[in-house]
PAFIGU-268154 format. One record per residue: chain; z, x, y of N, C-alpha, C in turn. Coordinates in pm, whole numbers, always signed. Layout:
BEGIN
(node A,(Z,X,Y),(Z,X,Y),(Z,X,Y))
...
END
This chain:
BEGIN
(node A,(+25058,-2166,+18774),(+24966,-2227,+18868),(+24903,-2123,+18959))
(node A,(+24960,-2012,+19024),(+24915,-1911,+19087),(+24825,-1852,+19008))
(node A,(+24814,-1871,+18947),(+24704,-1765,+18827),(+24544,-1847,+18837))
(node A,(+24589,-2001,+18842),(+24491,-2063,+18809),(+24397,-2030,+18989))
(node A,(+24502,-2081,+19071),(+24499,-1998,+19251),(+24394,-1881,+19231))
(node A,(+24409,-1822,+19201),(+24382,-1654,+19202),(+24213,-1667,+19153))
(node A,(+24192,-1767,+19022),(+24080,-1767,+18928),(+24012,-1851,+19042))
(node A,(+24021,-1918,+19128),(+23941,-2019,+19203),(+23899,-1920,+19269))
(node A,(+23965,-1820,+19349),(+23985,-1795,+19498),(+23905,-1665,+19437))
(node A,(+23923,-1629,+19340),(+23835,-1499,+19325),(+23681,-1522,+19256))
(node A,(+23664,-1676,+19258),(+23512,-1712,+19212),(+23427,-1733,+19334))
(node A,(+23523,-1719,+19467),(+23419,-1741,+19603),(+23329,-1670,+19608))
(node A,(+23205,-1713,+19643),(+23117,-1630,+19722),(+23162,-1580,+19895))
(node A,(+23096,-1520,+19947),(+23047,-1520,+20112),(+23034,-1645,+20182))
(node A,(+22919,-1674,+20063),(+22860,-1844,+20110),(+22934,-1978,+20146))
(node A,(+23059,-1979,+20022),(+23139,-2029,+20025),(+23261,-2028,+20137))
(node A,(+23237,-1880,+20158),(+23355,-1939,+20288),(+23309,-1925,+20447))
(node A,(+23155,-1894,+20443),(+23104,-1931,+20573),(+23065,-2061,+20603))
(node A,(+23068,-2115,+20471),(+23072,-2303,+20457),(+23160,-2368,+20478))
(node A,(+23299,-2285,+20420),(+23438,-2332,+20467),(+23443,-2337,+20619))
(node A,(+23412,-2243,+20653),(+23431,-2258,+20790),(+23375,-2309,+20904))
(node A,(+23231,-2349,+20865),(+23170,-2434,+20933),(+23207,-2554,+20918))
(node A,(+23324,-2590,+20782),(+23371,-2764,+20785),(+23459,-2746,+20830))
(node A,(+23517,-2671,+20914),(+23677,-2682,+20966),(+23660,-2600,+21090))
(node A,(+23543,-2579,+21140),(+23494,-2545,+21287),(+23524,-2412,+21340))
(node A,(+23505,-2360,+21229),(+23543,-2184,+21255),(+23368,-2109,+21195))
(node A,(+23334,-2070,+21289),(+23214,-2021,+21326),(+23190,-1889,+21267))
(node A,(+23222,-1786,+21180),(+23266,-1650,+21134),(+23123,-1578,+21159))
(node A,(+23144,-1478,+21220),(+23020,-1361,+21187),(+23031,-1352,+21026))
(node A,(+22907,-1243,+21069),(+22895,-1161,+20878),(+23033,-1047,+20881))
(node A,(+23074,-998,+20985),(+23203,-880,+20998),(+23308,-997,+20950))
(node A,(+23333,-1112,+20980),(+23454,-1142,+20977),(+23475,-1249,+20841))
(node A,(+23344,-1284,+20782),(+23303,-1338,+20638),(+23296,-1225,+20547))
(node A,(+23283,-1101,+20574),(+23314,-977,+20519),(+23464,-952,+20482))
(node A,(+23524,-948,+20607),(+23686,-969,+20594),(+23753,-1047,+20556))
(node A,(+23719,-1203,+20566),(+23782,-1294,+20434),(+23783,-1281,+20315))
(node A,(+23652,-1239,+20283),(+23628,-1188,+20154),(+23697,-1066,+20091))
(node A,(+23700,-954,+20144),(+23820,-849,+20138),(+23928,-890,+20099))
(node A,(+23992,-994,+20204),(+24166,-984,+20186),(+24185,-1088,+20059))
(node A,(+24116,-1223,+20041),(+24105,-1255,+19945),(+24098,-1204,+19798))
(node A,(+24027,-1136,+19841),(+23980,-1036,+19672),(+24068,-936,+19662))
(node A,(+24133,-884,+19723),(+24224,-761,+19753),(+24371,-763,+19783))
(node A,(+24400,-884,+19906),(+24539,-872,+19926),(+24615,-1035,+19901))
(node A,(+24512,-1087,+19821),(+24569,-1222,+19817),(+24756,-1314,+19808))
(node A,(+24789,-1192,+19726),(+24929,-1226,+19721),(+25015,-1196,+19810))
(node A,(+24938,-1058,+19869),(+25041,-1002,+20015),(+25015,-1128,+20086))
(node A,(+24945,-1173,+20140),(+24884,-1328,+20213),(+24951,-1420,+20179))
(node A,(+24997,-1461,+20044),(+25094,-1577,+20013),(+25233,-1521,+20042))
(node A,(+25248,-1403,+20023),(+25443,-1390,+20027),(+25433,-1317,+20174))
(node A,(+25345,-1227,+20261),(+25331,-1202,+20374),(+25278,-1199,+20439))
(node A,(+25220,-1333,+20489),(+25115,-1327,+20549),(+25135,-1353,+20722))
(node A,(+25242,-1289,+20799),(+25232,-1264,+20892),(+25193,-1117,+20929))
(node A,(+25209,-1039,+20794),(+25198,-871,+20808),(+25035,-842,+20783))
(node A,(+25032,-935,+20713),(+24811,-935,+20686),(+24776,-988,+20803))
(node A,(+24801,-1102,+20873),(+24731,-1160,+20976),(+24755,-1040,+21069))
(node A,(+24854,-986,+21099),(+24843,-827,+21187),(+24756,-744,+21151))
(node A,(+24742,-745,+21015),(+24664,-638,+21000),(+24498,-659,+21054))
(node A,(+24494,-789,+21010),(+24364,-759,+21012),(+24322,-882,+21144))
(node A,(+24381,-893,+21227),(+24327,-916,+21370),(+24282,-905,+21430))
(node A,(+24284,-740,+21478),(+24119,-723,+21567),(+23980,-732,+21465))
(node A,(+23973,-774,+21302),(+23858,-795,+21287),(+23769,-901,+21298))
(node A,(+23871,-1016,+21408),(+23801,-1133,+21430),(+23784,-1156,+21580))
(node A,(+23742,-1281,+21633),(+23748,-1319,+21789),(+23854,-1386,+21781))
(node A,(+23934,-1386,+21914),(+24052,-1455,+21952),(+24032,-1588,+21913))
(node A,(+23957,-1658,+21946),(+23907,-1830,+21888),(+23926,-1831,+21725))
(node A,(+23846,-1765,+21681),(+23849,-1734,+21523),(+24025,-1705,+21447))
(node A,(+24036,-1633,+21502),(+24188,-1563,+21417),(+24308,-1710,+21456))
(node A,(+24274,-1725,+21604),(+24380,-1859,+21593),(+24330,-1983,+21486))
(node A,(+24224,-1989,+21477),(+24169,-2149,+21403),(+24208,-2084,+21242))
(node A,(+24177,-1962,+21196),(+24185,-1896,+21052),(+24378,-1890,+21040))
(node A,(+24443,-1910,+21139),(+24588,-1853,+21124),(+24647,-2064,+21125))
(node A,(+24577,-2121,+21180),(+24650,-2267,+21154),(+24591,-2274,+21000))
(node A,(+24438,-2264,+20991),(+24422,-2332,+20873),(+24508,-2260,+20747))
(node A,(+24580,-2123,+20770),(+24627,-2065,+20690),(+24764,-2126,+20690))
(node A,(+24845,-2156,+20807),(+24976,-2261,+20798),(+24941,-2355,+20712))
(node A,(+24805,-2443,+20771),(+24819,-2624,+20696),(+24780,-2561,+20535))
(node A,(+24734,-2511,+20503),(+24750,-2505,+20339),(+24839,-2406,+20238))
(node A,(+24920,-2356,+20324),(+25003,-2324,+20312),(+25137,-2426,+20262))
(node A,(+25115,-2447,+20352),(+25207,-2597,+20360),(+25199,-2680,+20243))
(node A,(+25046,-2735,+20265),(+24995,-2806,+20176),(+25005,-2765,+20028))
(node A,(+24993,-2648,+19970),(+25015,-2598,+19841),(+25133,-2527,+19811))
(node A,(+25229,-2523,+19923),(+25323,-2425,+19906),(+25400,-2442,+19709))
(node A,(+25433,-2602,+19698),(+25474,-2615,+19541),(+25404,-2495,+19425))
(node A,(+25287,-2493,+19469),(+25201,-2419,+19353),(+25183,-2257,+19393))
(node A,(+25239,-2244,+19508),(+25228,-2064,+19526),(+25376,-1992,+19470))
END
């Protein structure tokens, strides 16, 4: 199932997740729709098995408003998919 994870998450655009985030009220610059896109494409699995050591990492590349709303929605589906990660 992680594989199938991986094939979704690596068909995003930009577009796609500055859309995401306008439906879940997270406002992203182009720097920080840059950086979703990065860790996604790059550190995706560190993010599922550590993703308190990624959310450090890459913290100052957002606004304080932003990184808290990006760090719940990263709990609730977390949560929500944990069976399939």
């Amino acid at each position: 199932m992680l594989e199938i994870i991986k094939k979704y998450i690596n068909s995003l655009t930009k577009e796609h997740i500055k859309n995401f985030g306008i439906k879940n009220s997270v406002n992203l610059t182009d720097k920080e729709i840059d950086t979703v896109y990065y860790v996604l494409n790059n550190e995706l699995e560190e993010l599922f098995s550590d993703t308190e050591s990624i959310l450090n990492e890459y913290e100052n590349n957002f606004s304080v408003e932003n990184f808290k709303k990006i760090k719940k929605l990263i709990s609730i589906y977390k949560e929500r998919y944990k069976n399939y990660l």
